[in-house]
N, C-alpha and C positions, 0 to 999 in steps of 0.2 A: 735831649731837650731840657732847660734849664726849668724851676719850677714855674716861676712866676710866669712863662709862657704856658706851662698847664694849667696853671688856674687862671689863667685869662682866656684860655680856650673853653673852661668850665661855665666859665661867668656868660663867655658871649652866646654858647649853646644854651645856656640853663634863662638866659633872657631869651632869645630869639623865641624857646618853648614856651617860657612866660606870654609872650606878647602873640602869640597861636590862638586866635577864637576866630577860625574859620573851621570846617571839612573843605578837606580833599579828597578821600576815600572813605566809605562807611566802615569799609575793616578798623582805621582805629578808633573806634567805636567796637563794633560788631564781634571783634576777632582778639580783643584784648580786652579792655577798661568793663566792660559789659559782662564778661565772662567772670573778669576778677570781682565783680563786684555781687554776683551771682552768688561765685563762693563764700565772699565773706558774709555777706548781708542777709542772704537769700531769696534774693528777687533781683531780678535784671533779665533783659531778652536774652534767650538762645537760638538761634537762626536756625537754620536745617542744620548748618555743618556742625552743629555742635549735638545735635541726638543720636542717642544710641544705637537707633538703627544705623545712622550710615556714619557718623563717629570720621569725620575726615582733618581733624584738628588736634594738634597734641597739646593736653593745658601746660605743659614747660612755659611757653613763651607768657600766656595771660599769669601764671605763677608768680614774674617778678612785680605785678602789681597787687598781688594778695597782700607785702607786709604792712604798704603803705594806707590800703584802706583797711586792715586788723589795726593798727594803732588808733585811727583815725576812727574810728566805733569802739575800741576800747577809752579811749580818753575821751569820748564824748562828743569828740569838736568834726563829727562826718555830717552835722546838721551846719558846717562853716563854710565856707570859699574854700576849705583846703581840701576839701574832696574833690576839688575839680584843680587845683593847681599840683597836688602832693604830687601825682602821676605825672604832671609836664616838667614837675624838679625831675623826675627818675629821666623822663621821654628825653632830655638833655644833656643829662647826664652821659646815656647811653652814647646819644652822639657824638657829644665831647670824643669819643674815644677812637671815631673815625679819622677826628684830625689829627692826632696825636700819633696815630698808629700809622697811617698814610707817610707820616713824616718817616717814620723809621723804617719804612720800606723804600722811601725812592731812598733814605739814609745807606741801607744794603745794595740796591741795585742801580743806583747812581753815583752815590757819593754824598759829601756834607753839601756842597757848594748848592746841591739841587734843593735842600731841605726846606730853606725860607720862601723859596718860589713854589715847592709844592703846598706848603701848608699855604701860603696865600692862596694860591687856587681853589683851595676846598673850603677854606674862610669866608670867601668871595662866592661860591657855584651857588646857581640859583636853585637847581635843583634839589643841592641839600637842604639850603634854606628852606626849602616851601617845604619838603617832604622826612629830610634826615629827623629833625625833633619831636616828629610825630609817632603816635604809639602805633606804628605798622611793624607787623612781624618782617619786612622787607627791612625796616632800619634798623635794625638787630641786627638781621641777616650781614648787613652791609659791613657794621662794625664787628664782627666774629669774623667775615671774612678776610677784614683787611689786617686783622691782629694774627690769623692763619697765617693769609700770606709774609705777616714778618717774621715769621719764627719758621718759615719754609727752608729748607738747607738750599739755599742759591748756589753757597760753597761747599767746598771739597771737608774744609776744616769743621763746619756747621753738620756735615751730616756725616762726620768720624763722631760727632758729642752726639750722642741719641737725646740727648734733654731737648735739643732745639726743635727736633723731627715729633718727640711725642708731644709739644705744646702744640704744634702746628695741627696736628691729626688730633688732638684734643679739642680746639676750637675748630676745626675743621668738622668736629662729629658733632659738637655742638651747634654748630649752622644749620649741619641737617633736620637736627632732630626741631628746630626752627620752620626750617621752609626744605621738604625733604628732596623738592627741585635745585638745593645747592650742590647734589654729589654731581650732579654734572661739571660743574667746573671741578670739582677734585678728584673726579675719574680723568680728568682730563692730565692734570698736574701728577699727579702720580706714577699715571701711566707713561709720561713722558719721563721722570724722576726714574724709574725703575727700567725702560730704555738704554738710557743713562749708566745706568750701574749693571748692563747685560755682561760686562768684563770681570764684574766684580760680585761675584755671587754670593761670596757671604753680606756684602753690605748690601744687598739685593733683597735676599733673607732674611737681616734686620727687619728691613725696611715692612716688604710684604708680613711679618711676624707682627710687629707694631700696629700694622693698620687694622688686621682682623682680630689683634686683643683690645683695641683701642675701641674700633667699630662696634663689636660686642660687646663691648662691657657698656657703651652710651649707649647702645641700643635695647641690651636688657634692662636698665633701668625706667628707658623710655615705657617698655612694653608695659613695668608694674605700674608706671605714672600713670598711665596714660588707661587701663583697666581700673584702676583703682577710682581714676573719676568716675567714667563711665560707669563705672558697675558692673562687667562684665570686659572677659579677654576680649582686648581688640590691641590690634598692632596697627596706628593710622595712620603711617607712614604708605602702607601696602593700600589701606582706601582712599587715601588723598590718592596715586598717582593710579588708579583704578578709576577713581572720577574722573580726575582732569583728564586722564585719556581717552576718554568718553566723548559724547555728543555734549553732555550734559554744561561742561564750562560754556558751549558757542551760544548758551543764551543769553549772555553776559555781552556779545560781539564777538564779529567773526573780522578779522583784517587781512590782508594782503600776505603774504610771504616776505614780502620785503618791507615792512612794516617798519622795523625794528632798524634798519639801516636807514630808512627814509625819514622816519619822523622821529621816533623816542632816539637816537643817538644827537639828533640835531636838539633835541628840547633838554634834554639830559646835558647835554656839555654847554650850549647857550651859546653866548658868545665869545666862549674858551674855543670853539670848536676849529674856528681856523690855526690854533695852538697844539691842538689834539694831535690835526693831520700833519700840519710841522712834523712835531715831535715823532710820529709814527713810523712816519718816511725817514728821518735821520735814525731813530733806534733800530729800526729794520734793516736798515742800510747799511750801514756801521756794525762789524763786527767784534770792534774795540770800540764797544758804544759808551763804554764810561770813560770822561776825560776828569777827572778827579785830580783836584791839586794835592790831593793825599790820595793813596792807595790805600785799599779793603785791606783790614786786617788780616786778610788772608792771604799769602800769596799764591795761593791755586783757587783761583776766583770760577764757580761754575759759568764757562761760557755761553752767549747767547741769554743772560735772563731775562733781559729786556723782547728778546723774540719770542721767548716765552709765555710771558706778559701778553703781548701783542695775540700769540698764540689760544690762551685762556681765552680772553675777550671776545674775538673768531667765535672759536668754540662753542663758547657757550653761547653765544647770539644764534649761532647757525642751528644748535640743536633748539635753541627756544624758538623759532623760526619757522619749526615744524610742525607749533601747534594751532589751532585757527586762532583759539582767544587770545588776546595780546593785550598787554598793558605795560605804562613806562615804566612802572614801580618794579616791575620781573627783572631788570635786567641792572637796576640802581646798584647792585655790587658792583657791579663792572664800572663806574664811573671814577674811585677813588682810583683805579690802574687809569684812567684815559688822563687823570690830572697830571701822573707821573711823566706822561708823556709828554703833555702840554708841559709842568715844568723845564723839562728839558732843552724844548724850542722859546719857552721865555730865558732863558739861560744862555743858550748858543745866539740868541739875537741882543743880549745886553752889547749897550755900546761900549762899554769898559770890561772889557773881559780881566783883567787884573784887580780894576777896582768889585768886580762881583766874586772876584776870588775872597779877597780880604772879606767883602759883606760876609759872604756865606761863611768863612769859616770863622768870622766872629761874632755870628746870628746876629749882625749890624740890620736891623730892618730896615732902617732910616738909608743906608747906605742901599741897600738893595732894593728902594723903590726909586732912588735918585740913578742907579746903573740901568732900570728897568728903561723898556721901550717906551715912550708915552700912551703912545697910540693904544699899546695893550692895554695898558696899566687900567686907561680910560673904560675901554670896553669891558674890563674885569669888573672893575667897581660899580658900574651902570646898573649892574645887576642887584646891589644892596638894597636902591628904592623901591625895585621888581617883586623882591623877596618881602620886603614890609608890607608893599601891596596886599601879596597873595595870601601871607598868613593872619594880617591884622583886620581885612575889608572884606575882600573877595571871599560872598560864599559866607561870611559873619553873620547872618540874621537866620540861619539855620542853626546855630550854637546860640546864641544868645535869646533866641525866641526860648531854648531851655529854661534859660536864667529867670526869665518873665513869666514862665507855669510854676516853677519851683517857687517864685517871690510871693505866688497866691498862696500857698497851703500856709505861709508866715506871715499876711496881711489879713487872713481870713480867716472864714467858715472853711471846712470841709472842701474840698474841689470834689465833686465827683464823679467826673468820668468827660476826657480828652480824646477826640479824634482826630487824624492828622489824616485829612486827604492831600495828597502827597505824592510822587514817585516812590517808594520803596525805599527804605534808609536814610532818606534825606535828612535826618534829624539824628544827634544822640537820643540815647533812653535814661535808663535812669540810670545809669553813671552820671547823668547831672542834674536829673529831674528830683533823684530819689525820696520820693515818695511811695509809701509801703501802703499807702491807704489806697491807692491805686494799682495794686499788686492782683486785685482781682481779677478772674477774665472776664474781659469786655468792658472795663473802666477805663481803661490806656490801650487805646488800638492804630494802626496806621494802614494803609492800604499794603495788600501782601505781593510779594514776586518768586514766590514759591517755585523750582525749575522742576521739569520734567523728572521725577525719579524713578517714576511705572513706566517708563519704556516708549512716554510719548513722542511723536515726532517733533522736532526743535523746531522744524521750520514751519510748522504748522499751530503747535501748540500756544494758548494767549495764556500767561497768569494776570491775577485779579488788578494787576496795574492797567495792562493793557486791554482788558475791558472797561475797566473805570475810565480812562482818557479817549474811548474813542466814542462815546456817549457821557459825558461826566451829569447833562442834565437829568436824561433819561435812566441813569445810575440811582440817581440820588431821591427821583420819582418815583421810582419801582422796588428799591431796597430797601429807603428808611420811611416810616409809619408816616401819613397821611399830617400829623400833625406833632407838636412836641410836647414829649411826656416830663412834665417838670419835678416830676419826682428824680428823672434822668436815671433810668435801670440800666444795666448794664447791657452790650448788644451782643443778643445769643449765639451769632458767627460772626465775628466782624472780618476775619480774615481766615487763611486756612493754615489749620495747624502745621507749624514747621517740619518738614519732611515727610509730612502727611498730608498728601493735597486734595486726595479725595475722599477725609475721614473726616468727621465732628468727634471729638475727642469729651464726652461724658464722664465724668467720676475715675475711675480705674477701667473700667470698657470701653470699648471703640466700638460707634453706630455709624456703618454709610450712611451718608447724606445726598439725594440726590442732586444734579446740577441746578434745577430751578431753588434751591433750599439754600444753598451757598449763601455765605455775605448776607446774613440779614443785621441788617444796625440797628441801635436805638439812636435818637436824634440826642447825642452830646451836651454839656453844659459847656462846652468851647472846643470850636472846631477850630483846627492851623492849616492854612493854604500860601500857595503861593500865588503871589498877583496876577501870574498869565490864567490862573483857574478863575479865582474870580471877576477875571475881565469876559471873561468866558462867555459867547452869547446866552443869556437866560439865568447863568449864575447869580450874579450879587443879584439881579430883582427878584429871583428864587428865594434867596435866603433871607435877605434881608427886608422883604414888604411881605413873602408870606409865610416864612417861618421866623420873620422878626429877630432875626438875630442882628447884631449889632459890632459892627468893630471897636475891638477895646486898644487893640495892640496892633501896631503895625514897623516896620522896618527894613531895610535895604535901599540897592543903590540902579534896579530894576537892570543888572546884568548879569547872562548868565549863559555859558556855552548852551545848554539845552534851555531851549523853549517853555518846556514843562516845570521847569526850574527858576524861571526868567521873574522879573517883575518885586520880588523882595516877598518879605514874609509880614501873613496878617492873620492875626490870631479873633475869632468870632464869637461872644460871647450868646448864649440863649437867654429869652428873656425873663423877668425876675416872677413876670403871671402872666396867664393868657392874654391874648388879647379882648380889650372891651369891644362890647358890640353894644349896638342902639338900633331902635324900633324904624323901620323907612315908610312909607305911605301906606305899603301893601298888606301895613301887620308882621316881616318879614326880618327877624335879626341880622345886620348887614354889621362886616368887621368896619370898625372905624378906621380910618387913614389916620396915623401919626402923624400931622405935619410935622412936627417938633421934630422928627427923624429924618424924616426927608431932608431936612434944611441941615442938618449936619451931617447928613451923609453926602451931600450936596457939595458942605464945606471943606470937608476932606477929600475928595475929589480933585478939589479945586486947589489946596494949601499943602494937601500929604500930611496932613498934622490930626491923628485921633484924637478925642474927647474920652 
């Protein structure tokens, strides 16, 4: 691939992460940016998965964001916009390398000609867009994968050079120690690779030799990495796949068995997907599936790698298939192989097959969208304004409501102490809030979803989300104090400590707390909700005629898959003194009605527009 094609692959990931101010998943939040900034700063949330008692997360992956926020506190400028865009240069970055790397895989297992059609497809996938530039340990996972698979011996020639074989098992151990659910795809590969070479037992013996110095040597250092945070020997490779075998993930969702063939393959490929199955059924089919106007370097070309391919993707669907909880983001490796495919049938359908020879091999773009099918071509790009949607709109007033707590502690006084009733994660923390005056407990709180760790039954058990929303009035009656303390103290349980659900966490000792004792709040200087809560019967006249709170900030486009999510985000300030009372006939101090409030809260209602 020539340069100026990589750095126009750089630019257009390292924009598309620029222009990212939605959630999609709280892990990139939760599971990276939160963790790194933990480390450098020391203050940010740790979820359950990140305590020592059950330790299910290795810091490798949050690591490559420690250098970008150590510079960013060393030069001073972490109080700038660059604390929150530094990590989307890096989240882009990473990306970039999916397309690039994808290219030189269908490059090996196709030929040149497929090159311009694959890197289109992954250019174009929606799925990348909404999810590859984002800081999930899944899009990592994605691009270490697909840099493995290029450096995988396809051929005969590639796996007589051991340099090819140890890059591949290099990044291949590196994926693991990412998401330790990748060795299933390269138990899969391997074991087919060492099949393979049942004839030839020394290059067998390489190979197997290779894997278990390879594997060992990333995995002893995992062990010291990954202790060394912690504080103590843990190997969390062995407690990640110890939980998730568990009960424990199905409280996250439990789906279908065919989940992963029905929905996430369809939402995952878009409307590439009628391209996918094309391609799948001719590489399957075809056992001289490359028609290459140049032959591989090699002349002893490993046969079948395209069923191979096909083979992996299987694979690994069918074991991840197995587990209840399911989510699209588990199987996003697998989509740079299904573009390889889909290149293939955007290739074998060009109407010039001569003139898409010439394109491809003179990486003519221009030539290879005018041989392309139109119909495709249309259905490919459709997906661009799909992808600005979901990372620039959809799902935005959960990130940017940050921007607007963070803009008070520099407009202001002091902030002192923010409640987010909520669903559980809904929000970044202070990877974009960061504010250290808020670092206290019980100043910065969110409603908890703490899972069952003691052995509870899943199907049974409720955490503090699912109490809060199926009474939110009577929650908010019986937990926070009768009236608002305007000094705003901090609230003595607001939630329950992460991986300790049925602990109050005191000083250095740990006091049970009974169930009636849980969740007590103090009443906030600014509550954040979303509009289906405060539409909520009894809500907003709750808060705002008798604990007088006030909307300062509000935002969104009131849509949202989940209900509890729905409606945009409105930030509530408390008010600046109690409320005035006056004398009524009986002798009797009676709170005075605000009109003045009423009538703009009246107007907002009416226009959507705060005061």
């Amino acid at each position: 691939m020539k340069r100026k094609h990589i750095i126009g692959i750089f630019i257009y990931r390292i924009s598309l992460a620029l222009l990212t101010r939605s959630i999609f998943q709280p892990d990139e939040f939760f599971q990276s940016l939160e963790v790194a900034h933990n480390v450098v700063f020391g203050y940010g949330k740790l979820t359950w998965e990140w305590q020592p008692s059950v330790a299910i997360r290795s810091i490798v992956y949050p690591t490559l964001y420690v250098p970008a926020y150590w510079i960013l506190r060393v030069t001073g400028l972490d109080s700038t916009a660059l604390l929150v865009y530094a990590p989307k240069v890096l989240s882009g970055a990473i990306a970039a390398l999916t397309d690039i790397w994808v290219c030189e895989l269908a490059r090996q297992v196709l030929g040149e000609r497929h090159v311009t059609a694959t890197g289109f497809l992954s250019l174009t996938s929606f799925f990348h867009g909404m999810s590859l530039t984002r800081s999930m340990s899944n899009s990592l996972e994605t691009s270490l994968t697909i840099i493995a698979l290029s450096y995988h011996p396809w051929s005969i020639s590639r796996l007589s050079d051991g340099q090819w074989s140890r890059k591949s098992l290099f990044f291949a151990a590196l994926t693991c120690t990412v998401r330790p659910t990748a060795a299933i795809t390269w138990v899969f590969l391997y074991s087919v690779l060492l099949w393979r070479l049942r004839h030839d037992l020394c290059a067998a013996g390489r190979v197997f030799f290779q894997v278990a110095y390879i594997g060992l040597s990333i995995t002893t250092l995992l062990y010291y990495a990954d202790s060394a945070f912690y504080g103590r020997l843990v190997f969390t490779p062995l407690n990640f796949m110890r939980t998730n075998l568990s009960s424990i993930s199905l409280i996250y969702g439990r789906n279908l068995w065919h989940y992963y063939f029905t929905q996430a393959i369809p939402i995952l490929c878009a409307s590439s997907l009628p391209l996918v199955v094309k391609g799948l059924y001719l590489g399957t089919r075809d056992p001289h599936h490359s028609t290459n106007s140049r032959k591989p370097k090699s002349s002893k070309s490993m046969p079948h790698s395209l069923k191979i391919l096909a083979g992996t993707v299987l694979w690994t669907i069918a074991v991840y298939s197995l587990s209840g909880h399911k989510e699209w983001r588990f199987i996003h490796p697998m989509l740079p192989i299904l573009h390889i495919f889909a290149a293939k049938a955007l290739v074998e359908s060009s109407k010039s097959n001569s003139t898409e020879k010439q394109a491809s091999a003179q990486g003519d773009f221009s030539r290879f969208i005018r041989a392309a099918p139109k119909s495709y071509l249309t259905l490919l790009l459709l997906q661009l304004p799909v992808i600005l949607y979901c990372i620039a709109y959809r799902s935005s007033p959960q990130v940017s409501v940050m921007g607007y707590l963070r803009s008070l502690s520099r407009n202001s006084s002091v902030v002192r102490s923010i409640g987010f009733l909520m669903p559980c994660h809904s929000t970044p923390w202070q990877s974009h809030l960061h504010n250290p005056q808020l670092d206290h407990p019980g100043r910065l709180w969110a409603i908890g979803c703490e899972p069952p760790l003691q052995g509870q039954d899943v199907d049974e058990y409720k955490d503090q989300t699912d109490i809060f929303y199926e009474s939110p009035l009577e929650y908010l009656k019986t937990r926070f104090p009768p009236d608002v303390d305007l000094t705003f103290p901090p609230s003595s349980y607001p939630s329950s400590p992460p991986g300790l659900p049925e602990k109050l966490i005191i000083g250095d000792g740990d006091t049970y707390v009974e169930e009636s004792e849980k969740w007590k709040h103090e009443w906030p200087e600014y509550l954040v909700m979303f509009g289906h809560l405060l539409d909520s019967p009894g809500i907003r006249e709750y808060l705002t005629k008798t604990m007088w709170y006030k909307v300062v900030w509000r935002a969104g486009y009131g849509f949202d898959e989940e209900s509890n999510r729905s409606g945009g985000v409105f930030v509530l300030k408390a008010p600046l003194h109690h409320r005035p009372l006056y004398p009524t006939s009986d002798g009797n101090p009676k709170a005075h009605q605000n009109c003045a409030w009423d009538s703009i809260h009246n107007h907002e209602r009416l226009t959507g527009h705060s005061h």
